[in-house]
TORKOL-4160 file (C-alpha; in steps of 0.2 Angstrom, whole numbers, padded with zeros to 4 digits, m for minus):
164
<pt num="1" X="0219" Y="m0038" Z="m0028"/>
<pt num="2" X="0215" Y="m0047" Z="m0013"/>
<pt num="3" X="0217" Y="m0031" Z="m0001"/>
<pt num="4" X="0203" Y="m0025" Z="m0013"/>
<pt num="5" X="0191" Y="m0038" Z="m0010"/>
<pt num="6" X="0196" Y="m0038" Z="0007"/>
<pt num="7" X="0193" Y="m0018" Z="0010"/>
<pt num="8" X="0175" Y="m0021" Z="m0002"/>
<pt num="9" X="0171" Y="m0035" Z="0012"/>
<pt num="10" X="0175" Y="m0025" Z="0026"/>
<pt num="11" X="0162" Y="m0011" Z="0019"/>
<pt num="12" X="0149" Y="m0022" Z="0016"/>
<pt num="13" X="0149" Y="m0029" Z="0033"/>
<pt num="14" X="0150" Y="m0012" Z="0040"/>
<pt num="15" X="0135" Y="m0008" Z="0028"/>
<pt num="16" X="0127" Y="m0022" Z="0033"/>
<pt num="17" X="0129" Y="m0021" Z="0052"/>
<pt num="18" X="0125" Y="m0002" Z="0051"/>
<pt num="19" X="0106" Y="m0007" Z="0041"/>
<pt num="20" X="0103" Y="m0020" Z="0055"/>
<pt num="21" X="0106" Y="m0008" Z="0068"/>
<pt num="22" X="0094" Y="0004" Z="0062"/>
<pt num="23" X="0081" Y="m0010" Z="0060"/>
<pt num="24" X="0084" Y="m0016" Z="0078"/>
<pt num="25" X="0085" Y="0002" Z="0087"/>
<pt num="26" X="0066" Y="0006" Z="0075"/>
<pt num="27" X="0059" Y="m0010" Z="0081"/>
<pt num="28" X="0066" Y="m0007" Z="0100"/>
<pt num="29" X="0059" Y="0012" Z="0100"/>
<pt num="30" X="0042" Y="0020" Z="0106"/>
<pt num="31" X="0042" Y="0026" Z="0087"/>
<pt num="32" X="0036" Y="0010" Z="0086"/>
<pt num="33" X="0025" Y="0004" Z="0096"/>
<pt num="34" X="0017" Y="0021" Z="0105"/>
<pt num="35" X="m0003" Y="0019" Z="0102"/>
<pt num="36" X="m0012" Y="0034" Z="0093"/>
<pt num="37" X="m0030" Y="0034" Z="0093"/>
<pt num="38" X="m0035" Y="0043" Z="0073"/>
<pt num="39" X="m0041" Y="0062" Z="0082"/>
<pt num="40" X="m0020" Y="0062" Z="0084"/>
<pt num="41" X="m0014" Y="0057" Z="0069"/>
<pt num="42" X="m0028" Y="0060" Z="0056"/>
<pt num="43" X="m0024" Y="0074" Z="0042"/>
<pt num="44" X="m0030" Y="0079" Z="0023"/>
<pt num="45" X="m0022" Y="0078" Z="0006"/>
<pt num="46" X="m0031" Y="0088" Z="m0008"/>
<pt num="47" X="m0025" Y="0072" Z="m0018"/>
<pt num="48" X="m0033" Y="0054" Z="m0017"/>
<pt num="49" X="m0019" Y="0042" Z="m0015"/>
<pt num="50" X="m0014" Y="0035" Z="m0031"/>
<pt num="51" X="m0019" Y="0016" Z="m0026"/>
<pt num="52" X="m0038" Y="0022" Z="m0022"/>
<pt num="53" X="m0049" Y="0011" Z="m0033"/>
<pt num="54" X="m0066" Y="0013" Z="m0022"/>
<pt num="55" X="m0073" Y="0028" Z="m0010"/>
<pt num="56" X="m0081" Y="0030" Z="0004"/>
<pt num="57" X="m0089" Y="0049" Z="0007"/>
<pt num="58" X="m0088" Y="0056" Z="0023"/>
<pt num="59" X="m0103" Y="0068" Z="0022"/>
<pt num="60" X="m0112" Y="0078" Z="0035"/>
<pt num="61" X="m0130" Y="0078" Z="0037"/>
<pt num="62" X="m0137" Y="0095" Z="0031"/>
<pt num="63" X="m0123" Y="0101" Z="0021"/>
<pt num="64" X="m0123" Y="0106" Z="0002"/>
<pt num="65" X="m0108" Y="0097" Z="m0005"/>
<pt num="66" X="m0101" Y="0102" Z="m0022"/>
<pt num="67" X="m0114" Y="0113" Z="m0031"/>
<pt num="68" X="m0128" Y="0104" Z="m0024"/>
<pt num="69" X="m0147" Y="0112" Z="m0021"/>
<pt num="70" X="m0151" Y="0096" Z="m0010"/>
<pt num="71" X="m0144" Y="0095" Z="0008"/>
<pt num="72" X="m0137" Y="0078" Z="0013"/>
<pt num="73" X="m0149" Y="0069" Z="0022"/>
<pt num="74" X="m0145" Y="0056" Z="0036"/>
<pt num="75" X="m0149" Y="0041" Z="0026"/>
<pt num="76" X="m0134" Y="0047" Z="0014"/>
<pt num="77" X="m0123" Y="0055" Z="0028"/>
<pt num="78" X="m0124" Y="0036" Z="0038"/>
<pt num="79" X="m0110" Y="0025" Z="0027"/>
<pt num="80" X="m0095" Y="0038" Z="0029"/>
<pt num="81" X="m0104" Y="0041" Z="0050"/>
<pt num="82" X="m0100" Y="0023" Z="0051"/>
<pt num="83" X="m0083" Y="0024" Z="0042"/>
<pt num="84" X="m0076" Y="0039" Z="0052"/>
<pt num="85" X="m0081" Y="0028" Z="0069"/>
<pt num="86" X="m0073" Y="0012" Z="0064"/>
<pt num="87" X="m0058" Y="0023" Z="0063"/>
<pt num="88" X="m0061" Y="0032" Z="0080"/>
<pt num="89" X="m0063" Y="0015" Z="0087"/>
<pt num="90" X="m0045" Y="0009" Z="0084"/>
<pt num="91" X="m0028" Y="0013" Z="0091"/>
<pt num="92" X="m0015" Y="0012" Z="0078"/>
<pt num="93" X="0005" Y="0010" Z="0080"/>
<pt num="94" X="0016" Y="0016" Z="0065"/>
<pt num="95" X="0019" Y="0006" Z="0052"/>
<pt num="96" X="0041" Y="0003" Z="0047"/>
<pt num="97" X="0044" Y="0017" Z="0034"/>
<pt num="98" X="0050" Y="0006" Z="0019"/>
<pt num="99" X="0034" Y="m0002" Z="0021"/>
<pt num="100" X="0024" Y="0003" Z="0005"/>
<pt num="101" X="0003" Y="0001" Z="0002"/>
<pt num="102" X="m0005" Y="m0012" Z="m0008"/>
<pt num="103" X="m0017" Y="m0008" Z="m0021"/>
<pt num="104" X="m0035" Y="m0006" Z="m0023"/>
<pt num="105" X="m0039" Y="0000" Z="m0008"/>
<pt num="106" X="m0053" Y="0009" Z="m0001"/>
<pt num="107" X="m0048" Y="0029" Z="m0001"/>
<pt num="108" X="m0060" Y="0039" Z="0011"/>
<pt num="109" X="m0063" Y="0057" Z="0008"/>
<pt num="110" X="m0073" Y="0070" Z="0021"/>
<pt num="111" X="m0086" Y="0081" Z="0008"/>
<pt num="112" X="m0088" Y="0098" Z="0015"/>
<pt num="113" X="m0092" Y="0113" Z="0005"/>
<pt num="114" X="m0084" Y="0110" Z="m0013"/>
<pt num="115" X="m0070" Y="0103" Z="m0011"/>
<pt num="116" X="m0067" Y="0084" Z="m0004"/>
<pt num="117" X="m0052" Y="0083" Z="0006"/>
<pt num="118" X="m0045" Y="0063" Z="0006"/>
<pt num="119" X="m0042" Y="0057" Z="0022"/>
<pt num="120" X="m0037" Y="0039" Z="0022"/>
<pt num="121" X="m0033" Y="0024" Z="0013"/>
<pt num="122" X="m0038" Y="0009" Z="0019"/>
<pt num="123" X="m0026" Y="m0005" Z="0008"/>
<pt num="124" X="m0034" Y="m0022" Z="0018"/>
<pt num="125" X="m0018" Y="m0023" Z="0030"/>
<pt num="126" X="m0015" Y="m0003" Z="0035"/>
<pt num="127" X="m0022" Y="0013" Z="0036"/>
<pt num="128" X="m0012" Y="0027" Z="0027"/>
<pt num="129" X="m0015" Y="0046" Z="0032"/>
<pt num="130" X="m0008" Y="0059" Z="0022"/>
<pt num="131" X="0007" Y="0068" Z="0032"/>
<pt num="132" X="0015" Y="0083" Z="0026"/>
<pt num="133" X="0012" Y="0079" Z="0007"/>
<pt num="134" X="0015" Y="0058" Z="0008"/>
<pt num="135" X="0004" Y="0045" Z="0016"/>
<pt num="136" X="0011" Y="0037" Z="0032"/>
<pt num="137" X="0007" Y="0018" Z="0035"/>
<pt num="138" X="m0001" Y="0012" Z="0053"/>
<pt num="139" X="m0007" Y="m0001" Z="0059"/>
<pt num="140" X="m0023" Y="m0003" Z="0067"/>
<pt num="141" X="m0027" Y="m0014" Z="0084"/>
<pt num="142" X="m0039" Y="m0024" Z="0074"/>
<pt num="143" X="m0036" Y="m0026" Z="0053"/>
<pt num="144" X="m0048" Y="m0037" Z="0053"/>
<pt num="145" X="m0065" Y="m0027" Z="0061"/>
<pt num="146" X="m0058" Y="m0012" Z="0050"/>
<pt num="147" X="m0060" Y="m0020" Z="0034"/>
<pt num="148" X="m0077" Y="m0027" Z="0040"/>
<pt num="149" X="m0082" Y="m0009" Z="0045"/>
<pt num="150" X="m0075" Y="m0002" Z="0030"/>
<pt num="151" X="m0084" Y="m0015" Z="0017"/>
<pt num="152" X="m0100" Y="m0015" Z="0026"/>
<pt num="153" X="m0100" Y="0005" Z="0023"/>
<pt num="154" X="m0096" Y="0003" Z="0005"/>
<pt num="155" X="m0108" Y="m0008" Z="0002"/>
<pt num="156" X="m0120" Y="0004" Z="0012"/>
<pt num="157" X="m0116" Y="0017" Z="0001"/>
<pt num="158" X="m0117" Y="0011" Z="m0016"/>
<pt num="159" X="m0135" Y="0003" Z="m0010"/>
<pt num="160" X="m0139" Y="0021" Z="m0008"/>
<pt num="161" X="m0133" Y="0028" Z="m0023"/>
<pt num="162" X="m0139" Y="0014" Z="m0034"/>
<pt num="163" X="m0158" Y="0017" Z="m0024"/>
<pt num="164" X="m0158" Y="m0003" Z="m0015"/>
């Protein structure tokens, strides 16, 4: 019985030890801390990410989104402009994989032609970008102007479609 619970230990600590190196050699890699700006590591899902409980539109001025007869003008092309540069004006390191999103974020989706393509999730801490049908976690050089940017663009756009 004790050579059991000896051998059990034995595998656990092994386990164990085996976890924590893994841990340490992400942590001590370039996978974690090499800088991406959002042109290198942006991407599209055809599906929002299940978190989303607000939008913000990416649209572009002039274009005819859905089955629109109205172009989109620059007043309402201006909230997802100032989303798409909030992100081009971070770099962002990759987030530790077990890592998961919170919820209610803010999902942001590029409108062109008829069919939205979602391109981020914004969950207050980390930006998600879908990658090869799931949404990896990064983190951005400044969580706190992002969230700022982001909010300040929802609010824009929601002043625009309720007419304020």
């Amino acid at each position: 019985m004790k050579k059991k619970l000896w051998i059990l230990c034995i595998i656990v600590v092994l386990l164990s030890s085996f976890g924590l190196g893994l841990a340490a050699g992400y942590v001590a890699s370039d996978y974690s801390t090499e800088e991406f700006n959002y042109d290198q590591i942006k991407g599209s899902n055809a599906d929002p990410h299940p978190q989303s409980a607000r939008f913000i539109n990416i649209f572009y001025e002039g274009d005819f989104p859905g089955m629109s007869d109205f172009p989109i003008t620059a007043e309402q092309a201006e909230p997802g402009k100032k989303a798409l540069n909030a992100l081009r004006g971070q770099t962002y390191t990759r987030l530790f994989p077990l890592i998961r999103p919170s919820k209610k974020g803010i999902g942001i989706y590029e409108v062109s032609g008829c069919t939205p393509s979602y391109t981020a999730y914004w969950d207050g801490k980390h930006l998600w970008l879908p990658d090869e049908g799931r949404w990896r976690g990064y983190v951005p050089s400044s969580p706190g102007q992002l969230e700022q940017e982001f909010q300040s663009s929802w609010q824009l756009q929601n002043g625009i479609i309720d007419g304020k």
